[in-house]
C-alpha positions as CSV (number, residue, x, y, z in Angstrom):
1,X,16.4,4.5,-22.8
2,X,17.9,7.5,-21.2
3,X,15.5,9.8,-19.3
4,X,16.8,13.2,-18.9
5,X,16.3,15.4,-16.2
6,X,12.8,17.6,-15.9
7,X,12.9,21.1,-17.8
8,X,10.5,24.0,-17.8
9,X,8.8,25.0,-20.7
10,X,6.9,27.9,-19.9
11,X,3.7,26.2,-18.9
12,X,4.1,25.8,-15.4
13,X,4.3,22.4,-15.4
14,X,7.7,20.1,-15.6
15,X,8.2,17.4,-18.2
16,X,11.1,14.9,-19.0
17,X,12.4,14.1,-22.8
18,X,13.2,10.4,-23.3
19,X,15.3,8.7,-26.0
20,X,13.4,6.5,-28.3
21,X,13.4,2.6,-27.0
22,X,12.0,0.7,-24.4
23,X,13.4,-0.4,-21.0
24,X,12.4,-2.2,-17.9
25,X,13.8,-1.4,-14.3
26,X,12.4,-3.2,-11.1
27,X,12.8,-2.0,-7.7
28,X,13.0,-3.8,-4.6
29,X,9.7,-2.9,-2.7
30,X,8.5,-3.5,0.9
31,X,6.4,-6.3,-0.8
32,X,8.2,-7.6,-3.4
33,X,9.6,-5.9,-6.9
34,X,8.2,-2.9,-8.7
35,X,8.2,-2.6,-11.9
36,X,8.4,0.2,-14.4
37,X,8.3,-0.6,-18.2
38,X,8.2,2.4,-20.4
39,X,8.1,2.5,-24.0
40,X,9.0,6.0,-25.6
41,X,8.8,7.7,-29.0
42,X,11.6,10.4,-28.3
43,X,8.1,13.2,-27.2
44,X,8.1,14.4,-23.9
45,X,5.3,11.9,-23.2
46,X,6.0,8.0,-23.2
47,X,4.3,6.2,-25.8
48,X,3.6,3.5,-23.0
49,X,4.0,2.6,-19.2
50,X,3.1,-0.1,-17.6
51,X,3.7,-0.4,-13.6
52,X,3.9,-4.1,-12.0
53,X,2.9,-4.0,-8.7
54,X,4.2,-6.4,-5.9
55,X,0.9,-7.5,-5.0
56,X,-0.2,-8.6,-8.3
57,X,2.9,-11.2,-8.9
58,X,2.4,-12.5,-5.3
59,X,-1.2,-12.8,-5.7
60,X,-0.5,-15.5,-8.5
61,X,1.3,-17.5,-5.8
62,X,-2.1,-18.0,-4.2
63,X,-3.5,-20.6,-6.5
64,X,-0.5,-22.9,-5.2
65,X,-0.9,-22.0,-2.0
66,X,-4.9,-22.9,-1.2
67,X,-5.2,-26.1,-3.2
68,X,-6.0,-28.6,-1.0
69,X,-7.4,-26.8,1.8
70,X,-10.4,-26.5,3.6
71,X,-12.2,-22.8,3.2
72,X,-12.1,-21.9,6.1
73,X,-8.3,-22.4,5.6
74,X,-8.2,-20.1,2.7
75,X,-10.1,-17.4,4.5
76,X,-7.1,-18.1,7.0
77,X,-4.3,-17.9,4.3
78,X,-5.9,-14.3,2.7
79,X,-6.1,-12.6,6.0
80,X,-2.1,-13.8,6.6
81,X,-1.3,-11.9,3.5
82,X,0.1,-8.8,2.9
83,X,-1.4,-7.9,-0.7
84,X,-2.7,-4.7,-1.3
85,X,-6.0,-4.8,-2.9
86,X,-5.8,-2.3,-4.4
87,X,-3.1,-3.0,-6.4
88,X,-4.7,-5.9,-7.5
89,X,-7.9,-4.3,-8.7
90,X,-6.6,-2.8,-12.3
């Protein structure tokens, strides 16, 4: 999918016109990757996108990292972390 650059059409606003297809393109991020997946129908507005936030894939890493602990370890392991919640609350 090519996105080309943003063009005025009178409203004020910009918007960008993308080939039809679907691509995924990560970014390295402080935190981990970002990811963008956008599926588009050839309009100026995708038919889907989907961002993947660091914090979400390195929240999955917790389950492996808190078995076997006590809780007062996990409380311990959580506030070590670097997630951001808010990420992780979609």
């Amino acid at each position: 999918m090519k996105i080309f650059p943003p063009t005025n059409h009178g409203q004020g606003g910009k918007s960008s016109e993308a080939a039809a297809g679907r691509v995924y393109h990560a970014i390295e991020a402080p935190k981990g990757e970002l990811g963008y997946y956008i599926v588009s129908d050839g309009t100026t507005q995708p038919y889907r996108v989907r961002i993947r936030p660091p914090s979400l894939i390195n929240l999955e890493a917790f389950d492996k990292m808190i078995r076997g602990h006590l809780v007062a370890d996990v409380v311990a392991i959580i506030a070590r972390s670097t997630l951001c919640w808010d990420e992780v609350d979609r």
